[in-house]
C-alpha positions in Angstrom: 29.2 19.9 32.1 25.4 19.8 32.7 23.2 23.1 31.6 19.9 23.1 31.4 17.8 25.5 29.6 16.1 26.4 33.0 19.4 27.7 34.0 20.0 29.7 31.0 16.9 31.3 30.7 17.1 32.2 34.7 20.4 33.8 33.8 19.0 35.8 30.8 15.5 36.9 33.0 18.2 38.2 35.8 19.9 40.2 33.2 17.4 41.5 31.3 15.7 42.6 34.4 18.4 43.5 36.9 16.8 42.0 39.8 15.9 38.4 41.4 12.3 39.4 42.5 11.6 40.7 38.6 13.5 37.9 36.9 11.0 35.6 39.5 7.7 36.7 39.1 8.8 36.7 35.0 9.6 33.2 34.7 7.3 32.2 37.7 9.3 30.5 40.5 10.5 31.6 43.8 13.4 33.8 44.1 14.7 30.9 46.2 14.3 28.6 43.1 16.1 31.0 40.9 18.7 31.8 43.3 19.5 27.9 43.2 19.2 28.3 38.9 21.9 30.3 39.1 24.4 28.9 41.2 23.9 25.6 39.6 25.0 27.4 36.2 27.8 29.5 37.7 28.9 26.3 39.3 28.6 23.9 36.1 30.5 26.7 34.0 33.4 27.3 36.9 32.4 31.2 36.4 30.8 33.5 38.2 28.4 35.6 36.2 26.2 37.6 38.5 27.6 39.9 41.0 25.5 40.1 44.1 25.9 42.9 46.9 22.9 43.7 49.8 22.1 46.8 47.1 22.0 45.7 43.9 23.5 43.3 41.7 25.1 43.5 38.1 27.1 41.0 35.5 30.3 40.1 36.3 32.6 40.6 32.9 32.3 37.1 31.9 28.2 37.5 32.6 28.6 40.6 30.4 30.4 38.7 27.6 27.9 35.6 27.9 24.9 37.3 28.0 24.3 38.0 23.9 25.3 34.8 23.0 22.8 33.0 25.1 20.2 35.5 24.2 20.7 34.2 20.7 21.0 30.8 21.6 17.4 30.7 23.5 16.2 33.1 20.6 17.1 30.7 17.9 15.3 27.9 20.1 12.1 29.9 20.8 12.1 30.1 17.0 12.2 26.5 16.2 10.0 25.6 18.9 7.3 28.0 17.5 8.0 26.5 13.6 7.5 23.2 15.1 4.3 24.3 16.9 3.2 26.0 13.4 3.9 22.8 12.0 2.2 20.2 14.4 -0.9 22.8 14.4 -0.9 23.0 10.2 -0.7 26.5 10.2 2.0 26.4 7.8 3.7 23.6 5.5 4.2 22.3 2.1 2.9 19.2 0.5 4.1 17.6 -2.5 1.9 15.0 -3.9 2.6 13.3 -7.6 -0.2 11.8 -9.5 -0.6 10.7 -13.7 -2.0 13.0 -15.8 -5.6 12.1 -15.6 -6.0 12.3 -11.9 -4.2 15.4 -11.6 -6.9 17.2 -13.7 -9.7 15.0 -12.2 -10.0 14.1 -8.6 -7.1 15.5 -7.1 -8.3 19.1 -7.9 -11.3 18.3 -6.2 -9.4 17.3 -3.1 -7.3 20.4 -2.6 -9.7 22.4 -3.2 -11.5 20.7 -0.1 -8.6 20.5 2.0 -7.4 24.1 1.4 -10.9 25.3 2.5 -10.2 23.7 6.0 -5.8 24.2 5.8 -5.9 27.8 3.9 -2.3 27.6 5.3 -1.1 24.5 3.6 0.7 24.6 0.6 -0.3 21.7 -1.8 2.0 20.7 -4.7 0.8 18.6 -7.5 3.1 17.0 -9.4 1.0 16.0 -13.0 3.6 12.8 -14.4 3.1 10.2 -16.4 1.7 7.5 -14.9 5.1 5.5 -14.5 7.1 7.9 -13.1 4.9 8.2 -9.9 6.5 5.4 -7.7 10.2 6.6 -8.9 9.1 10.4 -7.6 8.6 9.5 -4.3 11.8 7.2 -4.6 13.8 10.1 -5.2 12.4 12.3 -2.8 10.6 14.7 -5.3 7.4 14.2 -3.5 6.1 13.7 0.3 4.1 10.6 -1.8 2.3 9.9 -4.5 -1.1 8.5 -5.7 -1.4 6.1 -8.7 -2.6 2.6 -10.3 -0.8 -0.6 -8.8 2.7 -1.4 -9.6 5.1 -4.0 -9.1 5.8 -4.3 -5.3 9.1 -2.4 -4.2 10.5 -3.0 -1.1 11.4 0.3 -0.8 7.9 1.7 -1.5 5.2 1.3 1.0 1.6 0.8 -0.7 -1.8 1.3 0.6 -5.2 0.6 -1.2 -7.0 4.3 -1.7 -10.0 2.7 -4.0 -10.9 0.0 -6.3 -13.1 1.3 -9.3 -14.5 -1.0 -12.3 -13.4 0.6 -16.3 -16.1 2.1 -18.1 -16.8 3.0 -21.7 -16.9 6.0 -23.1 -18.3 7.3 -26.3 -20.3 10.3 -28.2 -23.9 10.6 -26.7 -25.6 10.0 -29.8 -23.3 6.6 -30.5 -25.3 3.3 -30.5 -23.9 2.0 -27.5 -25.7 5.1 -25.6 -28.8 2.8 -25.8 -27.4 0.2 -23.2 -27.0 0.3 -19.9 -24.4 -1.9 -19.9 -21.4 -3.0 -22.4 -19.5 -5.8 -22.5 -16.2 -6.1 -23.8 -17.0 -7.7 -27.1 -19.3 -4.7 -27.8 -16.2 -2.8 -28.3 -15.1 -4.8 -31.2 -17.6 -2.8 -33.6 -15.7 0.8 -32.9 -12.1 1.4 -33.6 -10.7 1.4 -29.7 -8.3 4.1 -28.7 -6.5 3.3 -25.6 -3.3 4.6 -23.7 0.3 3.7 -24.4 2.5 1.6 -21.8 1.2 0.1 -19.0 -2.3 0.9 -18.8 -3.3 -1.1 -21.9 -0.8 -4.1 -21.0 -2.1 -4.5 -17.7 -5.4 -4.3 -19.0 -5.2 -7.1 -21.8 -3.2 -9.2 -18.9 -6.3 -8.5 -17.2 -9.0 -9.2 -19.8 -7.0 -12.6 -21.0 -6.8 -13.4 -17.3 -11.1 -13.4 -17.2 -11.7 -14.8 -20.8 -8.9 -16.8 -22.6 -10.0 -15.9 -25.7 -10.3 -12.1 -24.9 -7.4 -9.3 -25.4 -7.3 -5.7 -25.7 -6.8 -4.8 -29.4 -6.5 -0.9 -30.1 -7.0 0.8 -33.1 -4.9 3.8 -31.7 -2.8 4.0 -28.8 -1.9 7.3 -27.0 -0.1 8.9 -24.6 -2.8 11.1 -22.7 -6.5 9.9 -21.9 -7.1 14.0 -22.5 -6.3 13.2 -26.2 -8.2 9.9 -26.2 -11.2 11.8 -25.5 -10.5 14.5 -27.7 -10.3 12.2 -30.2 -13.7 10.2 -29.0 -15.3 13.6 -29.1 -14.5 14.1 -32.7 -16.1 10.9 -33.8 -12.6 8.7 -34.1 -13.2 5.7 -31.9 -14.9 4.9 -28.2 -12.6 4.3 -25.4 -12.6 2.9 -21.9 -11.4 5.1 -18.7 -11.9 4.4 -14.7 -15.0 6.5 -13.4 -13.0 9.5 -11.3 -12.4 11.0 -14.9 -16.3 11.9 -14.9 -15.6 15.5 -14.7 -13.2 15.4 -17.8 -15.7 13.0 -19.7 -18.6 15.5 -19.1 -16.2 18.4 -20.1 -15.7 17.2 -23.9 -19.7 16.2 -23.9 -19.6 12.3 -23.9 -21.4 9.2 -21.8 -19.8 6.4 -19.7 -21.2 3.0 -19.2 -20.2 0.2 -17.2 -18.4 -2.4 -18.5 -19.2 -6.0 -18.1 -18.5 -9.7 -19.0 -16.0 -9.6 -16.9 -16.2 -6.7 -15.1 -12.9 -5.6 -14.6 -11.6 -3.3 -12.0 -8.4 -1.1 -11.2 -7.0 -0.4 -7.6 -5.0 2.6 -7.2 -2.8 3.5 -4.2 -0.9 5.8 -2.2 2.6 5.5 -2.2 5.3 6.4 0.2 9.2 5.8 1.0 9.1 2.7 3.7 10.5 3.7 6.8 10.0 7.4 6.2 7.3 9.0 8.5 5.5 12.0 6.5 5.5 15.7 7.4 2.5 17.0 9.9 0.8 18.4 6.6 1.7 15.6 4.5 0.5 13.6 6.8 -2.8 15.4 7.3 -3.5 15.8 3.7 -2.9 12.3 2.9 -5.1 11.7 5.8 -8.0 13.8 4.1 -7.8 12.2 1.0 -8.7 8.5 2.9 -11.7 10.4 4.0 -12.4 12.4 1.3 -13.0 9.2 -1.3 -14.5 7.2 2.1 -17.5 9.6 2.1 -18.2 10.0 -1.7 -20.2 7.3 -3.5 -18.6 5.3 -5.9 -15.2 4.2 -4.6 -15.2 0.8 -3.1 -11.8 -0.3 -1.4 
């Protein structure tokens, strides 16, 4: 059995309209073209469903009985065509993103506030996690993707380079190290050093031994939230070092950043996404806009 929806929506314009000319001019063929429509549905179904006499014609019983059910049939279609339409245009959707902590109350903000501007339609969801939990988020699902600091490779995980930024310090305005333009890593010996827990400072003293042998990352204080590290900066208890997209939140509990040198040493972050899974129109588009968004502001080298 082969029907075509240009049979069954000949069949519902001829019902709806009681008439071949009507049904015709609705759907925009020749009555001749309809005509044949029909006849190739009656004769793929082994029913007839149209009556026809030189006067008028009218649904057989089997016609009569068919004609809601395809009505809902094309209605239900018309309704995912037009949510698909919606969805390729981005007037509506839903976009889950994960991120850690401190780029969910930095940069990311920034972002959706530009996007949503352009998509008012869009949903955005931001996922705030710690930083380790981003890669198993989109692993599970929980998010369209995710956007974080470089992991161990996952075959599972696809990976693409967003930005490369260099650490900075960051201390009280009035602290000595406000003088230079610069600090290098063994300036940081002088001040107790509060740093974040897990990965960030193991990578980072992996890092720093890497550059200088004789170098590693030694905190005084270790914590779980860069939020709290600056608190804690702010209140006199220590300097710390932080990557340069958390300027807004720096600026917000009143301290300065410098760069840091000998070695300068930097931190890639990513976006990450389940391989072989293609993103939603709006996930897509958002993720899109973010490429764009950090390609045309200063500061973010790839």
């Amino acid at each position: 059995m082969n029907i075509t929806l240009r049979q069954l929506r000949a069949f519902i314009a001829v019902s709806r309209t009681g008439s071949f000319t009507l049904a015709a001019e609705s759907l925009f063929v020749t009555q001749s073209a309809l005509s044949g429509l029909i006849k190739e549905l009656e004769s793929s179904l082994g029913l007839r469903l149209i009556d026809r006499s030189t006067r008028r014609i009218q649904l057989s019983d089997t016609g009569r009985e068919l004609y809601p059910l395809v009505g809902k049939i094309l209605n239900d279609l018309d309704t995912v065509l037009d949510e698909v339409a919606n969805l390729k245009a981005l007037k509506k959707g839903t976009v889950r993103v994960a991120a850690p902590q401190l780029m969910a109350c930095t940069l990311l903000p920034e972002v959706i506030a530009a996007y949503s501007a352009e998509h008012p339609d869009i949903r955005i969801r931001l996922v705030d996690c710690a930083v380790e939990s981003v890669v198993s988020r989109v692993f599970s699902g929980e998010v369209d993707f995710g956007v974080g600091p470089e992991r161990d490779p996952n075959s599972d995980i696809d990976a693409t380079t967003l930005f490369e930024l260099p650490f900075v310090a960051v201390f009280p305005p009035d602290h000595a190290l406000a003088k230079q333009k610069t600090v290098s890593w063994g300036d940081l010996e002088a001040w107790p050093l509060i740093a974040l827990q897990g990965q960030f400072t193991e990578r980072l003293s992996v890092d720093l031994h890497t550059a200088m042998r004789e170098k590693s990352l030694d905190p005084n204080t270790t914590v779980a939230f860069m939020s709290t590290a600056l608190s804690m900066v702010s209140s006199g208890l220590g300097i710390t070092v932080c990557i340069p997209y958390a300027a807004s939140l720096v600026r917000l509990y009143g301290l300065e950043m410098r760069p840091l040198v000998e070695p300068v040493v930097t931190r890639r972050f990513y976006t990450f996404s389940r391989n072989g899974r293609s993103l939603t129109p709006a996930s897509q588009s958002f993720q899109d806009f973010l490429f764009r968004y950090i390609g045309e502001h200063e500061g973010y080298a790839k």
